[in-house]
C-alpha distance (Angstrom), angle and dihedral (degrees) to the residues before:
residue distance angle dihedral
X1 . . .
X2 3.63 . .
X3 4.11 130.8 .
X4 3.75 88.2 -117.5
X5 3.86 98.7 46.4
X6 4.08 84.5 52.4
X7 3.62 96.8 52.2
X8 3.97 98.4 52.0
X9 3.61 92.2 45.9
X10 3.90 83.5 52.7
X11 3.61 94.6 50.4
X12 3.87 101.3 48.3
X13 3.71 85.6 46.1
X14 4.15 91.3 60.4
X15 3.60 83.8 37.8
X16 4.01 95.4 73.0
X17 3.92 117.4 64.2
X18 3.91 80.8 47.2
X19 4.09 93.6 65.2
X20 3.87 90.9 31.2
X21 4.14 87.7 57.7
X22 4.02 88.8 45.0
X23 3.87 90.7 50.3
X24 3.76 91.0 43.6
X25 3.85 88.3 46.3
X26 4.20 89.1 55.5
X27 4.04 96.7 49.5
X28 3.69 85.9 57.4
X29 3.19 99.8 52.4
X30 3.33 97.2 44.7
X31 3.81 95.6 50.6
X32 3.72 90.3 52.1
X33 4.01 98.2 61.7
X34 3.80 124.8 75.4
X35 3.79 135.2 -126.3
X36 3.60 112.9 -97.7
X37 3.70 104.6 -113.9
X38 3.76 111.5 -93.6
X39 4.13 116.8 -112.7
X40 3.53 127.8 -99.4
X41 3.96 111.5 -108.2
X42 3.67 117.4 -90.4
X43 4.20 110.5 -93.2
X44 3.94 88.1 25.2
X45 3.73 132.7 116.0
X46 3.88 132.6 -156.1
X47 3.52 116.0 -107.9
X48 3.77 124.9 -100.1
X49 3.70 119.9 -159.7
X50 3.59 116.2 -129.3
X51 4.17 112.1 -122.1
X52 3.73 116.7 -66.7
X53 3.84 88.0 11.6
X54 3.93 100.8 94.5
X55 4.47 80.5 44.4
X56 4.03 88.3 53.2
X57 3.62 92.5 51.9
X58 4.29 99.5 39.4
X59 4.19 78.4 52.7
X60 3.92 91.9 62.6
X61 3.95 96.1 -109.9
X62 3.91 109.7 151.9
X63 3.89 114.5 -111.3
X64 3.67 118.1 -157.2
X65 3.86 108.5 -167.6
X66 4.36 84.9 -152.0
X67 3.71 94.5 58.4
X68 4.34 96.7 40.2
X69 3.60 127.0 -105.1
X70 3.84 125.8 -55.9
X71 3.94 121.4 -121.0
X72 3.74 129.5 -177.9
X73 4.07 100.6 -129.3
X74 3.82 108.9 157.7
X75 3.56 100.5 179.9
X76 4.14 85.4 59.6
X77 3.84 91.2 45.4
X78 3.74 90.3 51.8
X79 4.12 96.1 53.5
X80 3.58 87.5 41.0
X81 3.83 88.0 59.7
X82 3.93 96.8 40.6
X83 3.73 82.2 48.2
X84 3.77 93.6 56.9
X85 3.69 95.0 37.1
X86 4.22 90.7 56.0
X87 3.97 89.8 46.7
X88 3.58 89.5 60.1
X89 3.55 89.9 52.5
X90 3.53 95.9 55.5
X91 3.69 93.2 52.9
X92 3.70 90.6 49.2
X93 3.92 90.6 45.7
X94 3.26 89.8 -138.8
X95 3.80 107.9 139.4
X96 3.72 119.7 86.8
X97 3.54 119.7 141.7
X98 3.49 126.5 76.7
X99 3.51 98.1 -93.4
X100 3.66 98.4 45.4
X101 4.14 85.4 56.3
X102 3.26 93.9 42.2
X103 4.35 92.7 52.7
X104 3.44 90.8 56.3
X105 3.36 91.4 52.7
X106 3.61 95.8 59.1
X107 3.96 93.1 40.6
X108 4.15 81.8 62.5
X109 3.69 90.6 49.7
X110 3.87 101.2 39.7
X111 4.23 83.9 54.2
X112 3.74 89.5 57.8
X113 3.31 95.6 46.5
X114 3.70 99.8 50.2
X115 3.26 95.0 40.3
X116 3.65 96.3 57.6
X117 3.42 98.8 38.5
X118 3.68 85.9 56.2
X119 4.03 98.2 57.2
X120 4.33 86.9 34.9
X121 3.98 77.2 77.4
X122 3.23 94.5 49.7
X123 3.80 107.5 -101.7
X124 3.92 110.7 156.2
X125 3.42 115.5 -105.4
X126 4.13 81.1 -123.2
X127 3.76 98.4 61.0
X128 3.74 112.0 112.5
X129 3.53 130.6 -136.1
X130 4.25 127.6 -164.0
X131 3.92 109.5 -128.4
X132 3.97 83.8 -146.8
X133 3.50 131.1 -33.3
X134 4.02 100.3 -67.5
X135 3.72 92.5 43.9
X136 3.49 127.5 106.0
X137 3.95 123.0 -109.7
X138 3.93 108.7 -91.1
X139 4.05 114.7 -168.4
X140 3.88 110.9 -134.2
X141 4.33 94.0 -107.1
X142 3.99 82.1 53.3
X143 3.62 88.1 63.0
X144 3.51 104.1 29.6
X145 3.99 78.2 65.0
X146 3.67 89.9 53.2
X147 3.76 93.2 57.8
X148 3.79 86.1 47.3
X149 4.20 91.5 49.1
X150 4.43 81.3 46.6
X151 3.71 92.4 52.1
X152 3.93 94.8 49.6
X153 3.59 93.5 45.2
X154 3.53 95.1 47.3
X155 3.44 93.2 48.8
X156 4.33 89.6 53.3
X157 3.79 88.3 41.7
X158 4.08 92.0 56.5
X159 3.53 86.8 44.3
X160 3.40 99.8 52.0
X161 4.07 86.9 49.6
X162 3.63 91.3 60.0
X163 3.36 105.3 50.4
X164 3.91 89.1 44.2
X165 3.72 84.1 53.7
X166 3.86 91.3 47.8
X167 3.64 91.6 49.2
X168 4.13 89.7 59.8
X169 3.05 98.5 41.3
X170 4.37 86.9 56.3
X171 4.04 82.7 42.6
X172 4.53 84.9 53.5
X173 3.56 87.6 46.9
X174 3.94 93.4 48.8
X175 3.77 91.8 47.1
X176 4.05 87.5 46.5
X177 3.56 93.3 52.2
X178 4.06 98.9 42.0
X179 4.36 86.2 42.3
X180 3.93 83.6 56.4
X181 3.80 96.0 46.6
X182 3.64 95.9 48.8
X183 4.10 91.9 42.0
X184 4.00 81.0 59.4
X185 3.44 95.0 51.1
X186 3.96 88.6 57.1
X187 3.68 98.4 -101.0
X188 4.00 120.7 143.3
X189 3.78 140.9 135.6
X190 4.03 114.8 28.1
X191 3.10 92.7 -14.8
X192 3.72 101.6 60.4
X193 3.55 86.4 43.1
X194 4.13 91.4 53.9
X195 4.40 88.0 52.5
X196 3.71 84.2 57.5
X197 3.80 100.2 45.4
X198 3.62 99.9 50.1
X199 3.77 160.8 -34.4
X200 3.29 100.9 -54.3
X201 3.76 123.0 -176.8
X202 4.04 141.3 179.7
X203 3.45 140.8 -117.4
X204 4.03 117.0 -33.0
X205 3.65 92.9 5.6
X206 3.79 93.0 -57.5
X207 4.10 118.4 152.9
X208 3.65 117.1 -121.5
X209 3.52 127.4 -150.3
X210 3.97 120.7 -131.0
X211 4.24 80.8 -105.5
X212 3.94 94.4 49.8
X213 3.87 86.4 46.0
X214 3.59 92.0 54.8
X215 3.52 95.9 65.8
X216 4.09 101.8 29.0
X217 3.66 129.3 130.1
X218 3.27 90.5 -151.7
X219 3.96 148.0 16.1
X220 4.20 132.1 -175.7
X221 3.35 124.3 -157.5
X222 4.59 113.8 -165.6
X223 3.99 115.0 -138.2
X224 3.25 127.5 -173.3
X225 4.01 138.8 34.3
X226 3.77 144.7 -112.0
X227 3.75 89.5 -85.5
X228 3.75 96.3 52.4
X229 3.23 113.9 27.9
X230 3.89 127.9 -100.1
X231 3.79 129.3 -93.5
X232 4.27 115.0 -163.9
X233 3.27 100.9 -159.2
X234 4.20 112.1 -162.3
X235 3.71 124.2 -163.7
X236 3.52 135.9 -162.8
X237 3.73 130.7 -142.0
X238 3.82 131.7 -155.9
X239 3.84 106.1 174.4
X240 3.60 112.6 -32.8
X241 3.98 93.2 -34.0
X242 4.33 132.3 89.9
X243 4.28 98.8 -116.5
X244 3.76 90.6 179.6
X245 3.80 136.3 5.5
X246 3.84 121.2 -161.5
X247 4.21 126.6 -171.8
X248 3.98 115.6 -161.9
X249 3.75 116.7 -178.1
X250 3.41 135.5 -129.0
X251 4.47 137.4 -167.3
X252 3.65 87.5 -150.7
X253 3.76 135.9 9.7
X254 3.86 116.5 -51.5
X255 3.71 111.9 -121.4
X256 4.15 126.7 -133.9
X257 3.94 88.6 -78.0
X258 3.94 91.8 60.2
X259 3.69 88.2 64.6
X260 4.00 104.7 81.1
């Protein structure tokens, strides 16, 4: 072998660890730097959170992109729940003083208002909103319809009061009218009482006038029906007061002779 052979084997041989350092050197470096973030595509915008969303989601509530965004909007949360609360009311017709009314007339209102006040900032009409922690997720048009379906029924369910009122007050004015007929016919005590109770009749069956009653020794009065049975019920008057009061009953109706 000659000198010359043995001195460039020599001299690639020194030559290696150096490059294999460099290369090892480069992978390192390259490893350690991060992708520049890729571009948005061209006619595209990057999305903005509407208010309370970005809070929802830093809180750990779930987001699904099909059902709209979540945001944490109490005052919404709390109409939706008086909202719910006076529905049930209605259905139970429950409320009938003045103040009862007149809270389910604000819970209609205060729905409105929060609801609208909530997409006047520009809320989506898909963002959801929990009515308390066990609820269900309700978008903001899902409960803008529920203030809708609170105003209708409230509406039907004041209606309904006043004509129910109407009707009693027609039914006061009836008794008024019939209690003023029979005090002019000379009728007071127990037996004014018995000529509003019922259908009262005379001996064998016979009807009595509010005069003839007046002055009567005696008046029956028939309960009951052909399912049940039947109960004649006689009184006896001394004066304008019931001294005794007798029930006989009967399988089927009682005829004229019952009545004695």
């Amino acid at each position: 072998m000659t000198k010359s052979f043995m001195f460039a084997a020599l001299l690639s041989a020194c030559a290696l660890p150096t490059l294999s350092m460099s290369s090892r050197h480069s992978t390192a470096s390259s490893s350690d730097s991060s992708p520049a973030p890729a571009p948005a595509p061209a006619g595209t915008s990057p999305r903005v959170d509407s208010p309370g969303v970005a809070a929802s989601a830093a809180a750990g509530e779930d987001e699904d992109e099909d059902e709209g965004p979540v945001a944490s909007m109490p005052e919404v949360a709390r109409a939706l729940n008086e909202a719910d609360v006076a529905l049930w009311q209605i259905a139970s017709q429950t409320p009938r003083t003045e103040a009862e009314l007149a809270s389910l007339t604000h819970a209609e209102s205060n729905c409105s208002r929060a609801v609208n006040a909530a997409l006047s900032r520009g809320i989506a009409p898909a963002t959801r909103v929990r009515e308390d922690t066990e609820g269900p997720f309700r978008s903001l048009a899902d409960i803008k319809s529920v203030c809708k379906d609170l105003h209708t029924a409230n509406s039907a369910y004041v209606a309904k009061l006043k004509q129910e009122a109407e009707v009693v007050a027609e039914q006061h004015a009836e008794r008024a009218n019939e209690d003023r007929e029979l005090r002019e016919a000379g009728l007071k005590g127990d037996r004014l009482q018995l000529a509003h109770d019922g259908d009262y009749r005379g001996v064998s069956n016979s009807r009595m006038t509010a005069k003839q009653l007046r002055t009567a020794k005696y008046a029956f009065v028939l309960l009951g029906s052909d399912d049940h049975g039947y109960v004649l019920r006689r009184y006896e008057f001394e004066g304008d007061r019931i001294v005794d009061q007798r029930d006989q009953g009967f399988v089927t109706m009682p005829g004229p002779n019952a009545y004695h």
